[in-house]
MIRODREN-902124 format. One record per atom (N, C-alpha, C, O, CB): z, y, x. Coordinates in steps of 0.001 Angstrom, whole numbers, padded with zeros to 6 digits, always signed. Last residue first. Glycine has a CB too. Example, Ala and Ser with C-alpha at 12.3 -4.5 7.8 and 13.67 -1.06 7.14 Angstrom:
2
+007080-002250+012850/+007140-001060+013670/+007870+000030+012900/+008039+001138+013409/+005725-000598+014084/+007800-005690+013190/+007800-004500+012300/+007800-003300+013200/+008465-003319+014236/+009046-004473+011308/
// end
This chain:
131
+115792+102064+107004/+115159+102622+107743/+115899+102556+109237/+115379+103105+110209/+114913+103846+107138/+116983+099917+105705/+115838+099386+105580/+115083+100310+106755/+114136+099865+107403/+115299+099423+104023/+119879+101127+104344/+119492+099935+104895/+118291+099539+106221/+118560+099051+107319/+119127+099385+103746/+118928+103321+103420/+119592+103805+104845/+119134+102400+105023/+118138+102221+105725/+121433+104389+105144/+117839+102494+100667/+117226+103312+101502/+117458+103252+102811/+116485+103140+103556/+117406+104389+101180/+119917+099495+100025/+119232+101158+099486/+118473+101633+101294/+118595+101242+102455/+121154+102805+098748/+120697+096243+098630/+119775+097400+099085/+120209+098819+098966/+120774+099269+097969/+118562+097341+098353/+121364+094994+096441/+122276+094803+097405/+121996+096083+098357/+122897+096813+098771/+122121+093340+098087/+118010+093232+096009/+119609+093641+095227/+120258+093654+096390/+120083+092827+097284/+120451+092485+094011/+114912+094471+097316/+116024+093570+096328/+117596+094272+096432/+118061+095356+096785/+116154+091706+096990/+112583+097150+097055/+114039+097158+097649/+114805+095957+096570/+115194+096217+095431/+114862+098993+097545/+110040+098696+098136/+110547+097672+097226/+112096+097260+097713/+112436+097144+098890/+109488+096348+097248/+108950+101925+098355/+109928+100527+099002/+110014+099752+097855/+110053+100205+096711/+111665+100838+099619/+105925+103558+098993/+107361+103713+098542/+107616+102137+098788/+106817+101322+099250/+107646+104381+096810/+103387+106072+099895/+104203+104533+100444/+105688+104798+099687/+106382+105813+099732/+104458+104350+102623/+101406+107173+097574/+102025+107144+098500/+103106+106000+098911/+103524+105157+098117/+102402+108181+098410/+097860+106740+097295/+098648+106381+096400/+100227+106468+097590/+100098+105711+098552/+098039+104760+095619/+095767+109538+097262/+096648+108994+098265/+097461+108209+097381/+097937+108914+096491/+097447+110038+099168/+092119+109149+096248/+093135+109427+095959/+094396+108977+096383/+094540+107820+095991/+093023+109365+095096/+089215+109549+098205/+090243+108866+097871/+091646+109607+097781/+092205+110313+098619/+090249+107859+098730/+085858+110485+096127/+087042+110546+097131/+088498+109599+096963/+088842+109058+095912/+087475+112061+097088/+082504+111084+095643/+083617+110525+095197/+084846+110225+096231/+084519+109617+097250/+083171+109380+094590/+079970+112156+093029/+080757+112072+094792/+082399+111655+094353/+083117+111801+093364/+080765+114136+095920/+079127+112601+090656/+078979+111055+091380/+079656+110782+092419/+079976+109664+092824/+077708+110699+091864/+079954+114826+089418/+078653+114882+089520/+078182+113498+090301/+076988+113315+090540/+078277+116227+090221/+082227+113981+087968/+081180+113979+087407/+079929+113803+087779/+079028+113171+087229/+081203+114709+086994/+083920+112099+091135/+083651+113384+090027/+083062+112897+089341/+082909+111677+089410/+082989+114650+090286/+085994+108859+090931/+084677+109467+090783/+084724+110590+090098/+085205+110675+088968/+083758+108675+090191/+088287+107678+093646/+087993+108567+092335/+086798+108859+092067/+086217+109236+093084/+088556+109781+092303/+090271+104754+094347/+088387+105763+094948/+088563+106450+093136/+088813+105968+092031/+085916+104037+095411/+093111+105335+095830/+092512+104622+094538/+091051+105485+094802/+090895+106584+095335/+093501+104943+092752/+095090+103747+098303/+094396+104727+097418/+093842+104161+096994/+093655+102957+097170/+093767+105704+097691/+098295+102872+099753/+097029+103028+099153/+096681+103803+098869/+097347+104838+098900/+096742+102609+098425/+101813+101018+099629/+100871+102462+099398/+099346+101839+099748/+099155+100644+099973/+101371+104017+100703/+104845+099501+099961/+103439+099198+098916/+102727+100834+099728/+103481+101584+100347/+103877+099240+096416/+107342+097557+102121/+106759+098318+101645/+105085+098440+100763/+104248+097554+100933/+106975+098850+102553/+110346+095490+101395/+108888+095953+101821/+108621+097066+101290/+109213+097619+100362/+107784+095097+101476/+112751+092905+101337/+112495+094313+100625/+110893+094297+101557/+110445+093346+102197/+113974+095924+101034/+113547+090328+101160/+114291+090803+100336/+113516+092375+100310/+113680+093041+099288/+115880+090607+100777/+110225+088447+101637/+111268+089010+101330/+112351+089829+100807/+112043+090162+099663/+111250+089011+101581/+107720+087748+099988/+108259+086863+100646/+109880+086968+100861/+110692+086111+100512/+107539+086857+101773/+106617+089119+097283/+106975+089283+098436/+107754+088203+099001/+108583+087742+098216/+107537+090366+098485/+105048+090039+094441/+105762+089270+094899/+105835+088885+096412/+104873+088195+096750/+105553+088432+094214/+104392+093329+092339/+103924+092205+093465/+105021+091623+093246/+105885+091983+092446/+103591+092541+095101/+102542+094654+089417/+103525+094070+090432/+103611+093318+091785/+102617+092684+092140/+104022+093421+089875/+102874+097227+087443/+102055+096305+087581/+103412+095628+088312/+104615+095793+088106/+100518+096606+088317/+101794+099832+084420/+102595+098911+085248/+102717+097700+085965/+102689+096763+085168/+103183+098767+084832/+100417+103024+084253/+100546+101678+084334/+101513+100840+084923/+102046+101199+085973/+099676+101368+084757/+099121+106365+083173/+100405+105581+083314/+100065+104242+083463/+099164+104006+082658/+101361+105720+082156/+097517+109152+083363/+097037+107619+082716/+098333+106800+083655/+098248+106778+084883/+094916+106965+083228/+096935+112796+082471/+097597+111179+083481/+096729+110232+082465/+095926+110317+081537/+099957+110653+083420/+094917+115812+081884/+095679+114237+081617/+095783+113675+082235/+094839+113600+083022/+095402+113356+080977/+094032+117927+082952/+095550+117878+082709/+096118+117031+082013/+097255+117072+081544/+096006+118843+082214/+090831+117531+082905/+091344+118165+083580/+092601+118434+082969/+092450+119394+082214/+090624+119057+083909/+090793+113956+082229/+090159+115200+082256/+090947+115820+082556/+092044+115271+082667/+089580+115695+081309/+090086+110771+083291/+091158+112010+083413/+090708+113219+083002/+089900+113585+083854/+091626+112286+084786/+089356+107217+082744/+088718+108477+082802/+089755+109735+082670/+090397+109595+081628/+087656+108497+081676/+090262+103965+083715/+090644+105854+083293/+089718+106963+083866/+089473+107387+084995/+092264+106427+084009/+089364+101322+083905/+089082+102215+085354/+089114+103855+083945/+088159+104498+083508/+086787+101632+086652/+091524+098459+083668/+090947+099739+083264/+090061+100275+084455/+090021+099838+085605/+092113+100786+082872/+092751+096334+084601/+091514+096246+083698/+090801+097050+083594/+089593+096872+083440/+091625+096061+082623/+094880+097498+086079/+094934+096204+084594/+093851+096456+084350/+093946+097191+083367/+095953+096277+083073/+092620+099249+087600/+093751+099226+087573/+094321+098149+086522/+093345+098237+085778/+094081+100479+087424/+089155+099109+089610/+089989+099884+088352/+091933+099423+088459/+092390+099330+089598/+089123+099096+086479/+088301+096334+091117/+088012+097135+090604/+089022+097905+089386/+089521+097296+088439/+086962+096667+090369/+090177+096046+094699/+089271+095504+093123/+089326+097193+092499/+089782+098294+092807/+090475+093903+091692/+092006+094783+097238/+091029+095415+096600/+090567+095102+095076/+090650+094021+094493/+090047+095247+097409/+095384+094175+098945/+094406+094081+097573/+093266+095124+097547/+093548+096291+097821/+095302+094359+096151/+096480+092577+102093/+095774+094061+101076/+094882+093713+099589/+093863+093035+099457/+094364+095008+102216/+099560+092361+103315/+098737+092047+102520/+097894+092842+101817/+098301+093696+101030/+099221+091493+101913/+101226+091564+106445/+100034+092862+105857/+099498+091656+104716/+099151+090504+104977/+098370+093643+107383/+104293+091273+107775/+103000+090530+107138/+102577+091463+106411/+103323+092188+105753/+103155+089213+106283/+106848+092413+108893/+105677+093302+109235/+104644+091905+108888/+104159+091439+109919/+105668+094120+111106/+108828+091445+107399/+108716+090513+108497/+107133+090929+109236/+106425+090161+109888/+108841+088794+107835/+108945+093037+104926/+110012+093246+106247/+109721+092426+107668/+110237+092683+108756/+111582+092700+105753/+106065+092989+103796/+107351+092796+103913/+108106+093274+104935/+107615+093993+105806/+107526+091712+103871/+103571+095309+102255/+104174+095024+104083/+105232+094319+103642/+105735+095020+102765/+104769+096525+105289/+100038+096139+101434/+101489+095515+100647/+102418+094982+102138/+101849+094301+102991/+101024+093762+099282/+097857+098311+100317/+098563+097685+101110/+100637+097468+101389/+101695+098093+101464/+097841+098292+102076/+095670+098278+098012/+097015+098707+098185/+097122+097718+099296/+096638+096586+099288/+098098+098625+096881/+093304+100030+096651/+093455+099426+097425/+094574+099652+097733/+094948+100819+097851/+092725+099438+098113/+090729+100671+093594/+092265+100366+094171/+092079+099807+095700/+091038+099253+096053/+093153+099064+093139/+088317+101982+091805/+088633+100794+092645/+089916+101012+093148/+090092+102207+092909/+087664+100537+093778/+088273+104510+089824/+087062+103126+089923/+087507+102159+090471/+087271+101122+089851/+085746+103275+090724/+089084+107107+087677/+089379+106013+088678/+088555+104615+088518/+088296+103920+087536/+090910+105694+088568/+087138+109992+087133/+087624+108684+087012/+087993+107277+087901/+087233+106620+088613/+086922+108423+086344/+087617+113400+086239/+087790+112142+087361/+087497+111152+086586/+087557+111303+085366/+089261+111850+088103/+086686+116151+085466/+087013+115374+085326/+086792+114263+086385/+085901+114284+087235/+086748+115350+084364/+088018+119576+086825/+086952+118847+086886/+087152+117311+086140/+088365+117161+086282/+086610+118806+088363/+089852+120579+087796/+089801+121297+086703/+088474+120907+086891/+087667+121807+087129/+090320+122767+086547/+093373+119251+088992/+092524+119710+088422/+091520+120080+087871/+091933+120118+086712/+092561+119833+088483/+095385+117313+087904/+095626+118259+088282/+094659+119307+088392/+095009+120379+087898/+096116+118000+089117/+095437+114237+086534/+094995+115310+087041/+095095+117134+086782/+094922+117860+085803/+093991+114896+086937/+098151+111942+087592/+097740+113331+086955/+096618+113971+087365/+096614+114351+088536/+098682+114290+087126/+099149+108650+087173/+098529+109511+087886/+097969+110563+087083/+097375+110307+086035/+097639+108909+088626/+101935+107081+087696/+101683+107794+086594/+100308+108676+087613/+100596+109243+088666/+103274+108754+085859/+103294+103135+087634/+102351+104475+088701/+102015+105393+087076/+101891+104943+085936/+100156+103637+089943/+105794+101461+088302/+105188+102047+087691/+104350+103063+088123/+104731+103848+088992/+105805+102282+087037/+106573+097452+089617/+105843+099542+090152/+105478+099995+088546/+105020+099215+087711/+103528+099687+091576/+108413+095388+090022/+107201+095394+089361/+107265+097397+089803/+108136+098164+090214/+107251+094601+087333/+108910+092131+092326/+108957+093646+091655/+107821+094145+091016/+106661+093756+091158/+109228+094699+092636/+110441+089126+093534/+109209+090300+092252/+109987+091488+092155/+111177+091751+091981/+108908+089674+090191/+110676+087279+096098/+111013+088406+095733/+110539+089074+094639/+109970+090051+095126/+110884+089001+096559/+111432+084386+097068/+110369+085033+096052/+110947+085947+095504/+111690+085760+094540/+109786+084225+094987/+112610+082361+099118/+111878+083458+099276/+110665+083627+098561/+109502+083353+098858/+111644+083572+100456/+114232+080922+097507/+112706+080167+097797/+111505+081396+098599/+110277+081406+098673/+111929+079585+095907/+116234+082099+097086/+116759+081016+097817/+115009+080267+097768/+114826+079079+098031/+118353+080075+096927/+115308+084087+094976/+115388+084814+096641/+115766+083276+098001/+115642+083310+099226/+117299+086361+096619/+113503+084159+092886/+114064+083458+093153/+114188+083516+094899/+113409+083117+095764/+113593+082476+092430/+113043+086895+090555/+112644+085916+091611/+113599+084725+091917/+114452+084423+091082/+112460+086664+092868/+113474+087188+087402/+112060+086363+088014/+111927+086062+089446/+111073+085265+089837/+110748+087189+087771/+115891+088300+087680/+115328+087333+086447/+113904+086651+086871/+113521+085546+086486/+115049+088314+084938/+115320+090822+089067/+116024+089492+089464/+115576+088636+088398/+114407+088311+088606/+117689+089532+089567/+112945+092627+090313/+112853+091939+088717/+113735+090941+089380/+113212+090185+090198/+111131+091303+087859/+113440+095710+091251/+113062+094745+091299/+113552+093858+090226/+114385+094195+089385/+113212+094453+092378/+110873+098657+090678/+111908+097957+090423/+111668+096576+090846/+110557+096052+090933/+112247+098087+089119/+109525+102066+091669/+109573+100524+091456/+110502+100399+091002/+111243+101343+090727/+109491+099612+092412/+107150+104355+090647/+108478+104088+090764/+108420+102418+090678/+107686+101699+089999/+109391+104903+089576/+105334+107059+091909/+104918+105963+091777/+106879+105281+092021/+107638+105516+092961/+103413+105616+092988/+102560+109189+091194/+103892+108629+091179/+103933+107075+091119/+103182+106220+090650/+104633+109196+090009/+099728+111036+092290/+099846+109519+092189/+101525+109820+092149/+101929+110630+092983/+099058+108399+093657/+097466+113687+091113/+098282+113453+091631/+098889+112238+091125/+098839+112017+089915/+098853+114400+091705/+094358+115253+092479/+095069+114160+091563/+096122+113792+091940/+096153+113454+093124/+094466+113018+091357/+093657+117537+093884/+094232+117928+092412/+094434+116364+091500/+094603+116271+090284/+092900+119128+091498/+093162+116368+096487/+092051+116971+095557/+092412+116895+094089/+091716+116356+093228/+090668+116208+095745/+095748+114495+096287/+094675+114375+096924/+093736+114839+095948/+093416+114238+094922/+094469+113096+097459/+099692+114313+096492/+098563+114410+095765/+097527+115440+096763/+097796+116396+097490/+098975+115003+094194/+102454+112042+095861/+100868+112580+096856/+099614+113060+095706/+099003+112583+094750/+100006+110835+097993/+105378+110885+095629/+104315+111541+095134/+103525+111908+096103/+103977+112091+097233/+104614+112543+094404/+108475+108441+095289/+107237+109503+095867/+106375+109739+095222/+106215+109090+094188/+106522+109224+096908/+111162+110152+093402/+110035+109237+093349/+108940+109705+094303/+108484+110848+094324/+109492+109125+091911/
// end
């Protein structure tokens, strides 16, 4: 699974794709991501804003911003995660997701956490394919 980790937080991050929900003869690809993020260390965090950049195969850039994650914005103390599951929908059979997430210390300063690039990959797929 990839992983990155930025000033002791660390981002996983696993996909899947959802056949039951797309429909590939209308080019509609779903997948859904699980992300687990850790802190690592020995200050508390909290995650505030997202930004993911989303690529099909046909190199189209889509970027999300907003605030927090489903709703949330997790507070971490020093050797708790906070787990979620989300998703996109893509034009085609595979792409790529990564980003960061803006972290806030305690004392207010605040940095970006690497969310790392991993694949969305429909059915039929793997890795060698795509690179």
């Amino acid at each position: 699974m990839p992983q990155a980790t930025t000033d002791s937080v660390a981002v996983e991050v696993k996909s899947i794709y959802l056949e039951h929900q797309s429909m590939p003869e209308m080019g509609r690809f779903v997948f859904a991501y699980n992300v687990t993020i850790l802190n690592k260390g020995k200050e508390t965090v909290q995650l505030r804003s997202r930004h993911w950049v989303i690529t099909d195969s046909l190199s189209q850039v889509r970027e999300v911003r907003g605030p927090g994650v489903v709703g949330e914005q997790p507070v971490l103390r020093p050797g708790e995660s906070f787990s979620y599951s989300s998703g996109s929908i893509i034009p085609t059979q595979w792409g790529t997701m990564h980003g960061e997430y803006i972290m806030e210390r305690a004392d207010g300063s605040t940095f970006e956490a690497t969310i790392p690039s991993f694949m969305l990959m429909g059915p039929g797929l793997d890795s060698d394919f795509v690179n």
